[in-house]
C-alpha positions, 0 to 999 in steps of 0.5 A, a space after each residue: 231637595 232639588 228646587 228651582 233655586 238650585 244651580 248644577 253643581 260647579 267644580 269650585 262649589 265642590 272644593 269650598 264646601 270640603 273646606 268646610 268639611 274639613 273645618 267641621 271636623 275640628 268639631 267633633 267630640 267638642 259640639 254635641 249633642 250639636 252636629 258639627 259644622 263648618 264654613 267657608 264665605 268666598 267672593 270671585 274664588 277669594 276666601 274672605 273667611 272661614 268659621 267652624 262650631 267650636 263647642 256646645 253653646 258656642 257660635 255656630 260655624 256661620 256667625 264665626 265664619 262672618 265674624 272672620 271676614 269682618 275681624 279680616 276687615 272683609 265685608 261678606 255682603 254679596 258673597 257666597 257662604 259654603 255651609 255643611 248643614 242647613 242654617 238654624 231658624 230658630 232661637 236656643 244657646 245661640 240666635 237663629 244662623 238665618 238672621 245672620 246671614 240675612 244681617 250680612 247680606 250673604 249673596 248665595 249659600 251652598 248648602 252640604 245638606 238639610 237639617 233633620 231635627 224638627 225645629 228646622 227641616 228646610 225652614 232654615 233654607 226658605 227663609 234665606 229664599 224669602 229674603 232673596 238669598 240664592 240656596 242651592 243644596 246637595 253639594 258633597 251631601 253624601 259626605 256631610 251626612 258621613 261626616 255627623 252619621 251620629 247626629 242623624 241617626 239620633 235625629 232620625 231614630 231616637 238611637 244612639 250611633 254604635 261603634 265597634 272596636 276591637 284589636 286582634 291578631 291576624 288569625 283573629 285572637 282578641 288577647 294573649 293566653 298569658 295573662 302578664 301580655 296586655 296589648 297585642 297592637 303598638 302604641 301608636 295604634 293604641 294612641 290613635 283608638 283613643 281617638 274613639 274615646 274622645 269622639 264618644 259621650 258613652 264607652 261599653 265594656 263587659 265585665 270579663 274585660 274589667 276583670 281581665 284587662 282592668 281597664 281605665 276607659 279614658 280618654 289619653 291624653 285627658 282632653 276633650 270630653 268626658 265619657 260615661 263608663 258603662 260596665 255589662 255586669 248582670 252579677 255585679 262582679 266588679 270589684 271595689 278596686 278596679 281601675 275604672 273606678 278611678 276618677 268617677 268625678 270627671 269619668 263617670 261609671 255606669 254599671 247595668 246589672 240586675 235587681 236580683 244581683 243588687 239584692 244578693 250583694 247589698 254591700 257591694 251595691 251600696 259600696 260602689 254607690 257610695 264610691 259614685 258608681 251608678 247601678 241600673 238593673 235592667 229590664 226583667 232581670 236581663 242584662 240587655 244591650 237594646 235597653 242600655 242603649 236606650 237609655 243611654 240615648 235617653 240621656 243625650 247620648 249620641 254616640 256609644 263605643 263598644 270597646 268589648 270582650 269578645 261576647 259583648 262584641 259579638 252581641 252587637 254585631 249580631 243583634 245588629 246594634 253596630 254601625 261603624 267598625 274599627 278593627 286594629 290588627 296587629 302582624 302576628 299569629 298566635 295560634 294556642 297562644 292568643 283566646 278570645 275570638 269573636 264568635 256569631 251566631 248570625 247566619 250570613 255576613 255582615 257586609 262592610 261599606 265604605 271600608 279602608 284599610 290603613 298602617 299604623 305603625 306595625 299594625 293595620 288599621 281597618 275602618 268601614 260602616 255596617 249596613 245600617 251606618 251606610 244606609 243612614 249616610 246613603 238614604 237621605 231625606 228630603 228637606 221639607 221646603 
């Protein structure tokens, strides 16, 4: 929210804070359930140092990049600090980031955009104008929202951020008719979707891409975080000796399936639980991708990729559940010999904002966000100061 304190946004304060932009995505799928952060101190258009939130109970981007100055022998009294997101003002895994820049003595902070959560929420930005620090806000905010949309919406809605990806043909096919044909797309696009993989804390299947693909669902190469496995299996079809069941002690599995069925197959239940599988019935009965979700949120989960089939794809779209999509396509028609499309049963399009389309080795790599993923990084709250 704009204020007295706040000065016309200036060229310079553009390029510093997408710096820090640049430096706050080193974060992602390393930091939650924190938002990622970076920053940037400067004094007369000298980086004097640069900081970024490197992990979950780590320092946050402010004292790294405060520390940085001072490891470069530069002291940041009277510069400006360029920070992606409000300062903290409040005591958890790490001390409040408003001492610190107090404690610093920061000239002017340049604030990308206020933090939602109710412990700060403008505070942090009143206690550095009380201290007599200059705060301007709002430079390149429409990008730091993009930049942690999971975080907000969390935040804001108490739901879990929805990506939807899948790879297809041009003419729309999700997988060859012969089973012994796996991928459509190239390695190098298979690479690159396992990005996803690493930014999630929860990846979700349906049971026919357990049985059809069988799948491991993580993350290559290994590292970064650890999502939980979730299989949609209302007749607890999966079998003992599926894929994903592999490594349950670093990638958990969650399987959503229904009291009835868990009753029916006593000893397949008490098989996958003895192997650490955990079962969840859904509510009445019902295998329901609104309930999953909330419990997955319920749990801390921020961000939930949906990786299919077909049906379970197009559930989410037409419930609405997506807010960011991936596509891969790769450069073929199959005609009668590819299956699977996804089929809504939505009226109306689903619009696509903010899309861009990129080559990955033969295939196309199309990125966009849904409705509500924009609307989340578009329709901004003011900060309460």
């Amino acid at each position: 929210m704009a204020s007295r304190a706040d000065r016309a946004v200036q060229p310079d304060d553009v390029r510093y804070m997408r710096m820090a932009l640049a430096l706050a995505k080193r974060g992602i799928g390393l930091v939650e359930p924190n938002p990622a952060v970076g920053c940037v101190i400067v004094r007369s258009g000298e980086i004097l140092g640069r900081g970024w939130h490197k992990g979950f109970g780590k320092a946050h981007a402010e004292v790294d990049a405060i520390q940085d100055c001072r490891n470069r022998g530069n002291d940041p009294a009277g510069a400006t600090m360029y920070v992606t997101l409000e300062p903290c003002c409040h005591y958890g895994k790490t001390g409040p980031c408003t001492e610190a820049i107090i404690d610093a003595r920061i000239g002017r902070v340049v604030v990308a955009t206020p933090d939602p959560s109710a412990q700060i929420n403008g505070k942090g930005i009143s206690i550095l104008r009380q201290a007599g620090i200059a705060v301007d806000l709002g430079t390149c905010q429409q990008e730091a929202r993009f930049l942690n949309g999971p975080f907000f919406k969390f935040v804001q809605t108490g739901r879990p951020w929805v990506i939807a990806k899948w790879a297809q043909s041009v003419d729309g096919m999700l997988a060859y008719t012969e089973p012994a044909k796996r991928y459509l797309t190239s390695p190098a696009a298979r690479r690159h979707a396992h990005i996803l993989r690493r930014r999630t804390q929860a990846i979700i299947v349906g049971i026919n891409t357990i049985l059809q693909d069988d799948p491991l669902l993580t993350p290559r190469p290994g590292k970064g975080r650890s999502p939980t496995r979730v299989v949609m299996d209302r007749e607890l079809r999966t079998p003992l000796g599926a894929r994903i069941l592999a490594q349950i002690g670093t990638y958990p599995v969650l399987i959503c399936t229904t009291a009835s069925a868990m009753e029916r197959k006593q000893q397949q239940a008490e098989r996958l639980r003895g192997m650490g599988v955990e079962l969840l019935a859904g509510p009445a009965g019902q295998e329901d991708l609104g309930f999953i979700l909330q419990e997955l949120a319920s749990r801390g989960v921020q961000q939930v990729l949906v990786e299919g089939g077909a049906a379970l794809l197009a559930s989410v779209l037409d419930m609405g559940l997506a807010d960011e999509i991936h596509v891969y396509i790769a450069p073929m028609l199959l005609g009668s010999a590819g299956k699977a499309r996804i089929s809504l049963e939505r009226a109306g399009q689903i619009a696509i904002y903010k899309s861009r389309v990129r080559q990955i080795g033969p295939d196309a790599w199309l990125w966009g966000l849904t409705e509500s993923g924009y609307g989340l990084c578009v329709d901004i709250p003011k900060a309460q100061t």
